[in-house]
C-alpha positions, 0 to 999 in steps of 0.5 A: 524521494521517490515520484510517488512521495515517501509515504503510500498508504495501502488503503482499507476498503470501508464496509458497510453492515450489508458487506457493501462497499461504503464510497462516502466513507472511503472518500472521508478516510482518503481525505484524512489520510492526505492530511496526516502524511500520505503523499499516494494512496493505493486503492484496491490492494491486497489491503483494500480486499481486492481478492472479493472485490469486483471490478465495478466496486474496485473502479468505483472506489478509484473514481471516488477517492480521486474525486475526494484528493485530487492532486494532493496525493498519487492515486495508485489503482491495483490493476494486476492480477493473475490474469494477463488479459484481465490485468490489461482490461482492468488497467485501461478501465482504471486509467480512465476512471482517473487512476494516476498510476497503477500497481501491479502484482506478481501473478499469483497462483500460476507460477509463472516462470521469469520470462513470463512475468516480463511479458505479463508486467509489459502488456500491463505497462504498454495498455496505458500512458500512466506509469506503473509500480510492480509489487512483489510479494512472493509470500502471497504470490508463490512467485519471486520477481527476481532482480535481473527480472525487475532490472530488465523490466525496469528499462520500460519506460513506464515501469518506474517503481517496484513494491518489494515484499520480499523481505531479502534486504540482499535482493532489495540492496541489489535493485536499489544498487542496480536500478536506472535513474529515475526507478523507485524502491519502496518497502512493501513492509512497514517494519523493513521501511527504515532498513529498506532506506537504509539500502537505497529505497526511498518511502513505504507501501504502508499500513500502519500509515493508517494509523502513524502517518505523521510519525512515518513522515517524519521518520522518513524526513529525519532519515533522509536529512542526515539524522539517522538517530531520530529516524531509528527513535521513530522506528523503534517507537512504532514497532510495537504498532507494527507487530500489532497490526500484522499479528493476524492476517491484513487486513483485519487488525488495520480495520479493527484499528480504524473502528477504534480511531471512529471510522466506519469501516465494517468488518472485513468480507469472508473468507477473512473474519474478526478479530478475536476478545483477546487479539482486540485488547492485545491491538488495543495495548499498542494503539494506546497512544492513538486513542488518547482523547486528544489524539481522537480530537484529529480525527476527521469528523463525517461530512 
């Protein structure tokens, strides 16, 4: 298992009506979030909105759902951006809020070439004693973190784990295969979790988990238990849930999910809307089994 547990959940961002950041709520879905299966939680990611988020709210929102776990999981603060001299401020800023690691995420945008994303990720990892997983997500990004880049980033002593969403299983396979001991592959796509494993990684950066937490555990368990049958069951099983919570844009199905299991987590902020009648009964088919009346008994109530 990787240093940060199998299973990170990247956290929505609740909203309040006004479009405000709802702090209370956003300790109460960390909380819960602990007890179904999150070993991490990232706060402020891309699925915590963090493109319309300020700094204030991102640092505030750190401080509180650290306040809320503790230690009873790894809090992640995104720090990184497109943006070296930012990213460093906001890394610093985030260590002192409490932030337990930081994710970084391929500048974005700029393009910058390889040799510069080693400079960028090192002055991130060299502003704070915390340690730092890179995410790289080149459909967002326009950049790919390419393996002799992450590898040589790899040997620094607090970059300890990459986010891949690359989705090149070939690439995934070489980083696990090549990584020192000690670096941590995670999936940063919940359908490639299993896969992913499969080839040398060790948990998921999750969304669904928000959903499954428990049934994502337990894959992970089975899998690295030796019983790969069951493991594939779970996987096969939360397909379904996997394509349904990424068939519009993230995050907007996974809040939409949220509202329906009894959270209140608003609406997503613009440029990002709502889903539509017919996407809303489509997520609603595959959240069927979570929203059985007994599985809505779980959910925590409010403080």
């Amino acid at each position: 298992m990787g240093r940060f547990g199998p299973v990170v959940t990247a956290m929505i961002t609740p909203m309040r009506a006004d479009g405000a950041v709802d702090l209370a709520e956003a300790a109460r879905l960390a909380g819960w979030l602990c007890d179904r299966g999150s070993s991490g939680l990232v706060v402020a990611g891309t699925t915590g909105e963090s493109p319309t988020l300020s700094d204030a709210e991102k640092l505030q929102l750190v401080e509180a759902v650290v306040a809320e776990v503790g230690s009873r999981a790894t809090v992640i603060a995104n720090s990184g951006g497109n943006d070296t001299r930012h990213s460093v401020e906001l890394s610093k800023r985030a260590a002192a809020a409490g932030a337990h690691a930081l994710l970084a995420v391929g500048p974005y945008y700029n393009k910058p070439p390889q040799a510069g994303l080693v400079e960028h990720f090192t002055a991130i990892a060299d502003a704070t004693e915390l340690p730092v997983m890179i995410y790289n997500i080149p459909g967002r990004t326009a950049v790919n973190v390419l393996p002799d880049t992450l590898l040589q980033l790899a040997s620094h002593p607090r970059i300890v784990a990459v986010k891949e969403s690359s989705g090149d299983l070939g690439q995934i396979g070489e980083i696990a295969a090549r990584a020192p001991q000690g670096f941590d592959v995670y999936s940063g796509d919940d359908h490639l979790a299993l896969p992913i494993a499969a080839v040398g990684g060790c948990g998921v950066v999750s969304v669904t988990s928000h959903v499954a937490g428990p049934e994502i555990r337990e894959m992970f368990e089975a899998f690295f238990a030796g019983d790969v049958q069951r493991a594939a069951a779970i996987h096969q099983r939360l397909l379904p849930l996997h394509r349904a919570l990424f068939a519009v844009t993230s995050p907007i199905p996974v809040k939409a999910a949220m509202q329906r299991l009894g959270f209140a987590v608003g609406r997503c902020r613009a440029p990002l809307c709502e889903l539509t009648t017919e996407q809303q009964r489509v997520l609603d088919e595959a959240l069927a089994p979570w929203l059985a009346p007994a599985r809505l008994k779980e959910i925590a109530r409010p403080r």
